[in-house]
LODRENKOL-738647 format. One record per residue: residue in one letter; y, x, z of N, C-alpha, C, O in turn. Coordinates in steps of 0.1 Angstrom, whole numbers, plus 5000, padded with zeros to 4 digits. Example, Ala and Ser with C-alpha at 12.3 -4.5 7.8 and 13.67 -1.06 7.14 Angstrom:
<pts>
{resn: A; n.north: 4943; n.east: 5132; n.up: 5078; ca.north: 4955; ca.east: 5123; ca.up: 5078; c.north: 4967; c.east: 5132; c.up: 5078; o.north: 4967; o.east: 5142; o.up: 5085}
{resn: S; n.north: 4978; n.east: 5128; n.up: 5071; ca.north: 4989; ca.east: 5137; ca.up: 5071; c.north: 5000; c.east: 5129; c.up: 5079; o.north: 5011; o.east: 5134; o.up: 5080}
</pts>
This chain:
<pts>
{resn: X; n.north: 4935; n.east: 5049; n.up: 4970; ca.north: 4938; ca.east: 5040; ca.up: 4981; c.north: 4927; c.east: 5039; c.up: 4991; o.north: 4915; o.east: 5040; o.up: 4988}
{resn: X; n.north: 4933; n.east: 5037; n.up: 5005; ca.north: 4919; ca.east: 5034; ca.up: 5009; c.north: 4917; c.east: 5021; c.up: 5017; o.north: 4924; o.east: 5017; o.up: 5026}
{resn: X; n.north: 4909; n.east: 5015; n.up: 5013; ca.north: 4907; ca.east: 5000; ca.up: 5020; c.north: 4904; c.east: 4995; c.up: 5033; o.north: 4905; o.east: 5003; o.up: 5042}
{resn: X; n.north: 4902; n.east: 4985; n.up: 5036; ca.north: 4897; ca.east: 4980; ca.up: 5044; c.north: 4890; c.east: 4968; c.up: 5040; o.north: 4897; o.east: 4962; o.up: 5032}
{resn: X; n.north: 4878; n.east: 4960; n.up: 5043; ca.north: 4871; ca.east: 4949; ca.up: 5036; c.north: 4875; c.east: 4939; c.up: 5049; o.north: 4870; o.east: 4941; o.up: 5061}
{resn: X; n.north: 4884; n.east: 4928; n.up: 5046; ca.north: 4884; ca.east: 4920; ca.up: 5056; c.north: 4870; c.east: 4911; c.up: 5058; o.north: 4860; o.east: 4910; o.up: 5050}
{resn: X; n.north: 4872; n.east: 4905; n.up: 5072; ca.north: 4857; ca.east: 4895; ca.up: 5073; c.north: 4858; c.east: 4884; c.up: 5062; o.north: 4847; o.east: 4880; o.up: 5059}
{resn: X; n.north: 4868; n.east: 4878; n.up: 5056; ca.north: 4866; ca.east: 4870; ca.up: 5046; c.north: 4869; c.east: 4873; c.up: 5038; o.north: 4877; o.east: 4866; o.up: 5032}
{resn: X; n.north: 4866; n.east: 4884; n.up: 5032; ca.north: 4859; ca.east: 4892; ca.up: 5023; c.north: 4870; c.east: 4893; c.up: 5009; o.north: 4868; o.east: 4893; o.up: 4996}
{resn: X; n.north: 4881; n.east: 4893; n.up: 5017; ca.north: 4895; ca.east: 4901; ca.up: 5009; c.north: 4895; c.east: 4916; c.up: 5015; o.north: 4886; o.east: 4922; o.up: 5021}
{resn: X; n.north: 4905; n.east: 4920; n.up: 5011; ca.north: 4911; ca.east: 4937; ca.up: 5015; c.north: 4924; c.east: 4936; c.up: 5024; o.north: 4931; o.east: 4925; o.up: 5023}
{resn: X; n.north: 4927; n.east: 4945; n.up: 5032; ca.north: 4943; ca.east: 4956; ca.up: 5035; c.north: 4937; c.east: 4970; c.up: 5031; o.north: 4926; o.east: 4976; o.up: 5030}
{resn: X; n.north: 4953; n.east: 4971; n.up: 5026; ca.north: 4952; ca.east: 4984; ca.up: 5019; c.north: 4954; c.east: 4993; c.up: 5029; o.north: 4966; o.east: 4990; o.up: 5032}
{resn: X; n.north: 4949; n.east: 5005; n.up: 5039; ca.north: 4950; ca.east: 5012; ca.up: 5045; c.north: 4961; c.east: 5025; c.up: 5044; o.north: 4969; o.east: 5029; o.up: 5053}
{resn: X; n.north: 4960; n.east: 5030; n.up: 5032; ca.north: 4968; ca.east: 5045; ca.up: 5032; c.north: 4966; c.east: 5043; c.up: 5015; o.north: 4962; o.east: 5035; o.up: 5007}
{resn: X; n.north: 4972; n.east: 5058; n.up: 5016; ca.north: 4971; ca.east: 5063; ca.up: 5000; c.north: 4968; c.east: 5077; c.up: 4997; o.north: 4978; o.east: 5084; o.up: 4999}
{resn: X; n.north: 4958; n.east: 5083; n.up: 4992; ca.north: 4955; ca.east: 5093; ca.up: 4987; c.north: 4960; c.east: 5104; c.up: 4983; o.north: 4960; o.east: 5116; o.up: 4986}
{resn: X; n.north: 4966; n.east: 5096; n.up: 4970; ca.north: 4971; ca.east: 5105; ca.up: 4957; c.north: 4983; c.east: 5113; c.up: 4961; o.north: 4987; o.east: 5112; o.up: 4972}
{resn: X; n.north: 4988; n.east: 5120; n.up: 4952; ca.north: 4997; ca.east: 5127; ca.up: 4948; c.north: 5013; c.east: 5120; c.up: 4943; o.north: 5023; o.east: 5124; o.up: 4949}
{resn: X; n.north: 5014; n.east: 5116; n.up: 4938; ca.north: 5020; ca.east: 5104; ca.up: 4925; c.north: 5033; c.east: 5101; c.up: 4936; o.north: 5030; o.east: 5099; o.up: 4948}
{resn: X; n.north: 5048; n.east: 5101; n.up: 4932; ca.north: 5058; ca.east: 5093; ca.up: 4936; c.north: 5059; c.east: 5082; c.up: 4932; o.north: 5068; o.east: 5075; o.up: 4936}
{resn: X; n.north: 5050; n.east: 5078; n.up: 4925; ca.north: 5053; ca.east: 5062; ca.up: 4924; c.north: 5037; c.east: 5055; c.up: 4924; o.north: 5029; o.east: 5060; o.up: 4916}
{resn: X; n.north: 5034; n.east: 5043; n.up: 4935; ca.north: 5021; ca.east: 5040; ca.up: 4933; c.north: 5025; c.east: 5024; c.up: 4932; o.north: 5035; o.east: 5020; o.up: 4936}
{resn: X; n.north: 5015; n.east: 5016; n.up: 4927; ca.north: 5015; ca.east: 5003; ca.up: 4923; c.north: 5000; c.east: 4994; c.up: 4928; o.north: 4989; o.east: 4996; o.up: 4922}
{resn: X; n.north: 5002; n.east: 4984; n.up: 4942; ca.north: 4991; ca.east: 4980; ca.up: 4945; c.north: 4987; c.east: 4969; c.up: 4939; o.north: 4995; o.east: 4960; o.up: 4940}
{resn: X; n.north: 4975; n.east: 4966; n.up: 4931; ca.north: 4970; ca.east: 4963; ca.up: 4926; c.north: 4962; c.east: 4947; c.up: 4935; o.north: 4955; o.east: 4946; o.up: 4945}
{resn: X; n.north: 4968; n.east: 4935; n.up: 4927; ca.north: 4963; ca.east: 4923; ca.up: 4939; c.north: 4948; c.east: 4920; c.up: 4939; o.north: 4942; o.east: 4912; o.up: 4948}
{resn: X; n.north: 4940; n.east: 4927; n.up: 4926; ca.north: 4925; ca.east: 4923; ca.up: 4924; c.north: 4917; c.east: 4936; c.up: 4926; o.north: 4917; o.east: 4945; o.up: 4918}
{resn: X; n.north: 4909; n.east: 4938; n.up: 4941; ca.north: 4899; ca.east: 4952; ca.up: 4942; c.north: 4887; c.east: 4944; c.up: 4942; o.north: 4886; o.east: 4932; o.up: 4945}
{resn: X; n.north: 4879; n.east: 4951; n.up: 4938; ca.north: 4866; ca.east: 4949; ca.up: 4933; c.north: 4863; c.east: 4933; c.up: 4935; o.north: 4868; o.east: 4924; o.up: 4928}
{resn: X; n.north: 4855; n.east: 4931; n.up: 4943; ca.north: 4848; ca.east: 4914; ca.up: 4947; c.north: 4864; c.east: 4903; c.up: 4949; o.north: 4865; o.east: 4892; o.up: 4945}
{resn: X; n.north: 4872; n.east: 4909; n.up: 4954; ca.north: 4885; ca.east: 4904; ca.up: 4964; c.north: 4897; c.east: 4909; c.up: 4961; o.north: 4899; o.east: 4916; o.up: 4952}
{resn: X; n.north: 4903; n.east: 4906; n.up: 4967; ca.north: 4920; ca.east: 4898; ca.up: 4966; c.north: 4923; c.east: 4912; c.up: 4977; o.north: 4915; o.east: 4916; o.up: 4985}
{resn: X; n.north: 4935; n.east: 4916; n.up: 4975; ca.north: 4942; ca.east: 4922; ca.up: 4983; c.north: 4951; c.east: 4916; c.up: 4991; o.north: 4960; o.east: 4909; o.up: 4986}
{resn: X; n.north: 4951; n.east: 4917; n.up: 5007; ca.north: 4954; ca.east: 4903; ca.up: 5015; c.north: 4969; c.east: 4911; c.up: 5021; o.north: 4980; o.east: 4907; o.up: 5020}
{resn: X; n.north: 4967; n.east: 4920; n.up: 5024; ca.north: 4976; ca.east: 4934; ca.up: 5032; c.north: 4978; c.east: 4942; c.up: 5031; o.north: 4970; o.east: 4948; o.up: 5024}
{resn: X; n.north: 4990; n.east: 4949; n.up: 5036; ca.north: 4992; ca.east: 4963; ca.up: 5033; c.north: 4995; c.east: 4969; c.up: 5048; o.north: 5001; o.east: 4960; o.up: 5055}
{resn: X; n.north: 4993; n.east: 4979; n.up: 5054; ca.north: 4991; ca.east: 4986; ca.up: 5061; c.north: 4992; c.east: 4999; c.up: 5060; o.north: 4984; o.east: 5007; o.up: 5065}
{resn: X; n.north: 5006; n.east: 5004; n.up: 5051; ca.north: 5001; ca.east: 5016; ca.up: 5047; c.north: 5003; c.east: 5030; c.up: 5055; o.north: 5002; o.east: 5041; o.up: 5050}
{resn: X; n.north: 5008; n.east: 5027; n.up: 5068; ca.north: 5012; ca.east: 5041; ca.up: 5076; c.north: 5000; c.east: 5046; c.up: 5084; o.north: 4999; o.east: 5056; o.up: 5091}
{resn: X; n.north: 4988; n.east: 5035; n.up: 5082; ca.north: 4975; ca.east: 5042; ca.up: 5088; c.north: 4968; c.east: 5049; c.up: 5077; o.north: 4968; o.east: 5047; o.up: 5065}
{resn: X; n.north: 4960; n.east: 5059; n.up: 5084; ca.north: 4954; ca.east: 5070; ca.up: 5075; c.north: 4952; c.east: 5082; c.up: 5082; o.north: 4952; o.east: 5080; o.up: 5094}
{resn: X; n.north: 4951; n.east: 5095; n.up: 5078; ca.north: 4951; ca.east: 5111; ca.up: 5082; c.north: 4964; c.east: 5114; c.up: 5083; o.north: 4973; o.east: 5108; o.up: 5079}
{resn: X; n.north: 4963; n.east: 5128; n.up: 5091; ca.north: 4972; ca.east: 5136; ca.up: 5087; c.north: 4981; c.east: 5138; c.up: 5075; o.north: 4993; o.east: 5135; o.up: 5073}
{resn: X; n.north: 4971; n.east: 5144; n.up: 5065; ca.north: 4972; ca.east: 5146; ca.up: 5055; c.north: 4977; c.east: 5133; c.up: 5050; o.north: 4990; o.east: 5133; o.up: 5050}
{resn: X; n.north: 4972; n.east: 5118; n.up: 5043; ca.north: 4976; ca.east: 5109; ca.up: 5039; c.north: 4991; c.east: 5109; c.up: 5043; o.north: 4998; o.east: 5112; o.up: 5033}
{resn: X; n.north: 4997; n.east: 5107; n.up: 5055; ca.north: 5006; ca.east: 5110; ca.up: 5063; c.north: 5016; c.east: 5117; c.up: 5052; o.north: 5026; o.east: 5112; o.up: 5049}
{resn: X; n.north: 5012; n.east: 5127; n.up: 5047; ca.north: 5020; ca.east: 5140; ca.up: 5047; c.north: 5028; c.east: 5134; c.up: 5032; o.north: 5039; o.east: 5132; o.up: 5027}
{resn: X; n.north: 5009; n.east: 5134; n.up: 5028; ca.north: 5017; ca.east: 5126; ca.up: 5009; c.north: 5023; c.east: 5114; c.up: 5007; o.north: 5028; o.east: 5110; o.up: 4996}
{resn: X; n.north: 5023; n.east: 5105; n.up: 5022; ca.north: 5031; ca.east: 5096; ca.up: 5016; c.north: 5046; c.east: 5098; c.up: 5019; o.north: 5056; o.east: 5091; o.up: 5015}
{resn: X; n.north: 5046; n.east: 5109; n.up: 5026; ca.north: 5064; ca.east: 5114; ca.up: 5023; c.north: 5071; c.east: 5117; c.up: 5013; o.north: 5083; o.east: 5118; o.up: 5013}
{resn: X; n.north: 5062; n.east: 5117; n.up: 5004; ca.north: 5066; ca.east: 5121; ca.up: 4989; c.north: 5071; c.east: 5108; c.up: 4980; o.north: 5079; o.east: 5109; o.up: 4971}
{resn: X; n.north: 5065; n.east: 5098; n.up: 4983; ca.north: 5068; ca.east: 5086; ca.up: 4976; c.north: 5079; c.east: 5080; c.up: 4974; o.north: 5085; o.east: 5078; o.up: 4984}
{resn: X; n.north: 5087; n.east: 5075; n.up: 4959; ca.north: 5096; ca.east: 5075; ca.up: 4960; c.north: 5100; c.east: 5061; c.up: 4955; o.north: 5111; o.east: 5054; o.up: 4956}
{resn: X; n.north: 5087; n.east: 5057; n.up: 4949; ca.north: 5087; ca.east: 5040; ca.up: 4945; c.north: 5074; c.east: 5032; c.up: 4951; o.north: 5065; o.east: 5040; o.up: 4955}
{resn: X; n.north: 5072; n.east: 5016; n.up: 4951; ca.north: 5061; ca.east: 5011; ca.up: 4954; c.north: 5062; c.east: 4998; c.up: 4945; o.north: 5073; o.east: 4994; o.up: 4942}
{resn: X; n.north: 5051; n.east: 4993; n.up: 4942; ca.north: 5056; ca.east: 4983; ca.up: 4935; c.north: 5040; c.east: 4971; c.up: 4942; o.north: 5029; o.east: 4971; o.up: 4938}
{resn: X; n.north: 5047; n.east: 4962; n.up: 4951; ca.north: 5038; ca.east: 4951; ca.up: 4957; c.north: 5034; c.east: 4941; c.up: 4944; o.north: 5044; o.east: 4940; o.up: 4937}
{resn: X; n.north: 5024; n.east: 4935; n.up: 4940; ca.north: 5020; ca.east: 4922; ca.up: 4934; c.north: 5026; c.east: 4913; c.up: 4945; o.north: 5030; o.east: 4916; o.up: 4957}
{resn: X; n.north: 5026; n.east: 4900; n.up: 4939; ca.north: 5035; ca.east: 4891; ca.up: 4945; c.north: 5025; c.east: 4881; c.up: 4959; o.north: 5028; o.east: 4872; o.up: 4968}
{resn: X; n.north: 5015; n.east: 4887; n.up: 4954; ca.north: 5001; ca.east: 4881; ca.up: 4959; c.north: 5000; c.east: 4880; c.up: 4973; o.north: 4994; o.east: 4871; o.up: 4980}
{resn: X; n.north: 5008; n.east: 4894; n.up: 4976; ca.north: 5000; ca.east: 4899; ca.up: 4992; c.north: 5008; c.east: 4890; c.up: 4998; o.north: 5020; o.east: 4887; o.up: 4995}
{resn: X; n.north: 4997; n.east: 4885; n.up: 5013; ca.north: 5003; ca.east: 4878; ca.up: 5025; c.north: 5009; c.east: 4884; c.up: 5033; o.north: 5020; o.east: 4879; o.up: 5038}
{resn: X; n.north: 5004; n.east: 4894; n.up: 5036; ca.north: 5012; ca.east: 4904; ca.up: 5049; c.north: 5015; c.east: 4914; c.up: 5044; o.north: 5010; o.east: 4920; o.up: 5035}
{resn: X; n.north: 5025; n.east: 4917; n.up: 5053; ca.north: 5031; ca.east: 4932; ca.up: 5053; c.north: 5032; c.east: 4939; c.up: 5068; o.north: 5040; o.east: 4935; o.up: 5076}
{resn: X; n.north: 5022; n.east: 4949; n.up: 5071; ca.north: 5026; ca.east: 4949; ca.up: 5085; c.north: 5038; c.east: 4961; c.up: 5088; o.north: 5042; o.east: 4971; o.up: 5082}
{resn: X; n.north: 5042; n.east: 4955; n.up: 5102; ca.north: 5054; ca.east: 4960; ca.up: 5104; c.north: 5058; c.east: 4976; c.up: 5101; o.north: 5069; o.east: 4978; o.up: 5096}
{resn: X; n.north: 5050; n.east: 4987; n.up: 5104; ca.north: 5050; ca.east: 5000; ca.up: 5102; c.north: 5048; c.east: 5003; c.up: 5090; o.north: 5051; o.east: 5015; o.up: 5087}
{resn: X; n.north: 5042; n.east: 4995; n.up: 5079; ca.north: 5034; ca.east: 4993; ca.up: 5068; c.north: 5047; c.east: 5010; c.up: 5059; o.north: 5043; o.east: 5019; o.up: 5052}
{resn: X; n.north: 5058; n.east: 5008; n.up: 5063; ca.north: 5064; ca.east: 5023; ca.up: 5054; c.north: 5073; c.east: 5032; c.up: 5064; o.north: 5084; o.east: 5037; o.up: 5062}
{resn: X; n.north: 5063; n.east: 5032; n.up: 5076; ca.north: 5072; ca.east: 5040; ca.up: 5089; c.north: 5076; c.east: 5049; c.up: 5082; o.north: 5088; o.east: 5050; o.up: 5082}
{resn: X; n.north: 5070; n.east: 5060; n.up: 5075; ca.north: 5069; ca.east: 5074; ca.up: 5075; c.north: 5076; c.east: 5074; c.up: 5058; o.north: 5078; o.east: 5085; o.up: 5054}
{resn: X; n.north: 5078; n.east: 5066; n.up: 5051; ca.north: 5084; ca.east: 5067; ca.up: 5036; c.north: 5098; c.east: 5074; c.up: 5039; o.north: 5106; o.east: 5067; o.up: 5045}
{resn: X; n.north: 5102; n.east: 5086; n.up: 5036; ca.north: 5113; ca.east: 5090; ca.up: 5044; c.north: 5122; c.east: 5089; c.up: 5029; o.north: 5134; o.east: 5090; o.up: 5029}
{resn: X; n.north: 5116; n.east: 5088; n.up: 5017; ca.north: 5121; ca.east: 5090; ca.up: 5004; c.north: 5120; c.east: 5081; c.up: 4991; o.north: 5123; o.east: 5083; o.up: 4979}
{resn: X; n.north: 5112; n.east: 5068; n.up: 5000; ca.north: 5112; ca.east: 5056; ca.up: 4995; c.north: 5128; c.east: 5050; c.up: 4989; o.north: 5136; o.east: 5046; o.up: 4997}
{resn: X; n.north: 5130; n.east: 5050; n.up: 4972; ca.north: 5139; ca.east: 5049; ca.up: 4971; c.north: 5142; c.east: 5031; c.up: 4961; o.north: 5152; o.east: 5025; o.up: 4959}
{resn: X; n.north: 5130; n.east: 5029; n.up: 4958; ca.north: 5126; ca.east: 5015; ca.up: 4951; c.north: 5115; c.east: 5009; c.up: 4958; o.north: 5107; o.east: 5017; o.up: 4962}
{resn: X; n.north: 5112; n.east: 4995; n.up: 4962; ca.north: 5109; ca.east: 4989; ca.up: 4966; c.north: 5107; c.east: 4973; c.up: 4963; o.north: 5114; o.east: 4964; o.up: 4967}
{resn: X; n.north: 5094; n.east: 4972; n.up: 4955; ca.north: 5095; ca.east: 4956; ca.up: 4949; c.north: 5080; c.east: 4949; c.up: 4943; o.north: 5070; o.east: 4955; o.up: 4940}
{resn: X; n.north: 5084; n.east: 4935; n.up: 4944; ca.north: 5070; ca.east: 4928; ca.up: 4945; c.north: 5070; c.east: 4928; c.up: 4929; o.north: 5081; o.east: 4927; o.up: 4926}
{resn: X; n.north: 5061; n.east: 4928; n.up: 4917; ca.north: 5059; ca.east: 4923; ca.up: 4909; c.north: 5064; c.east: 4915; c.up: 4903; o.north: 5067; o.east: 4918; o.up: 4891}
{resn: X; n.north: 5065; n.east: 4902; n.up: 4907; ca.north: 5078; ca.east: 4895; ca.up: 4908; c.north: 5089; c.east: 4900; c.up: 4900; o.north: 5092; o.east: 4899; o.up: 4888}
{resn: X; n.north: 5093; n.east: 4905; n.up: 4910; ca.north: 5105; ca.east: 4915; ca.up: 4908; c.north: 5107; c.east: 4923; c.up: 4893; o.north: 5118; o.east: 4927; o.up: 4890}
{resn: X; n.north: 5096; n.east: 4923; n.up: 4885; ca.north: 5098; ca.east: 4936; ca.up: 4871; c.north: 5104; c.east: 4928; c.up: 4861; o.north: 5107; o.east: 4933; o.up: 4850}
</pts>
């Protein structure tokens, strides 16, 4: 994943890396809380693999979701907060 460290010293989750059709964000990164998700920003490449994705699974935690946050999921076929399992 890749972060971002907010000024009050939570996270948004920027993009995603991996490979994997199914990723699960995680509400505790290192020092802080995961506050956001953001996930259509990133590379090209990031870009590319998150076309692949076919599940997500949010903790119930997060406050925002921003609007583009799955512009590009063209194959997102599950979608749910923790909560949810």
């Amino acid at each position: 994943m890749d972060i971002e460290k907010l000024e009050n010293g939570n996270y948004n989750i920027l993009g995603y890396k991996g490979n994997k059709t199914e990723i699960e964000i995680h509400y505790k990164i290192e020092d802080g809380f995961v506050e956001s998700v953001s996930l259509y920003a990133g590379s090209e490449l990031s870009q590319q693999r998150k076309k692949n994705i076919e599940k997500i699974i949010i903790p119930s935690g997060i406050k925002k979701i921003k609007d583009d946050a799955f512009k590009i999921f063209f194959n997102l076929k599950q979608f749910y907060n923790t909560f949810d399992k």
